[in-house]
C-alpha positions, 0 to 999 in steps of 0.5 A: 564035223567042221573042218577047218585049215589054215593052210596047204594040204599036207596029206597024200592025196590017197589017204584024204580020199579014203577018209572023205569016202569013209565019211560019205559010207558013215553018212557024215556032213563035213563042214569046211572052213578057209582060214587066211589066204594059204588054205587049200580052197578046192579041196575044202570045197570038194570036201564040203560037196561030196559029203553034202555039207556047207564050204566056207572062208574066213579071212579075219577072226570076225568072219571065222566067228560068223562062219561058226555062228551060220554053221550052229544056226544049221545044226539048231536047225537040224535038230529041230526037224 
């Protein structure tokens, strides 16, 4: 799952929690991405951690499709094992 956000969290604190424990339950990597400079970094980066998946940010439309590209080279990767 790729998660990206373009701004500040604007979820109760509770509810984001259950759903990234629901995530880590269901064994599901959640891939963060940090678009422009309002997103909320820690907490993306928590996410990423705690699900075992990759944090990235992207500041222009270059660097979000870099991003994207390093995430698809990870899941070729992946599927090859």
């Amino acid at each position: 799952m790729v998660l990206m956000t373009d701004g500040e969290n604007n979820v109760e604190s509770d509810m984001m929690d259950q759903e990234v424990d629901e995530c880590i339950r269901e064994k599901i990597l959640v891939d963060t991405i940090a678009f422009g400079e309002h997103a909320d970094v820690s907490l993306l980066r928590s996410i990423a951690k705690r699900t075992g998946g990759m944090y990235q940010s992207a500041n222009s439309p270059l660097a979000l499709q870099k991003a994207y590209e390093k995430l698809n080279y990870k899941v070729r990767y992946l599927e090859h094992k």
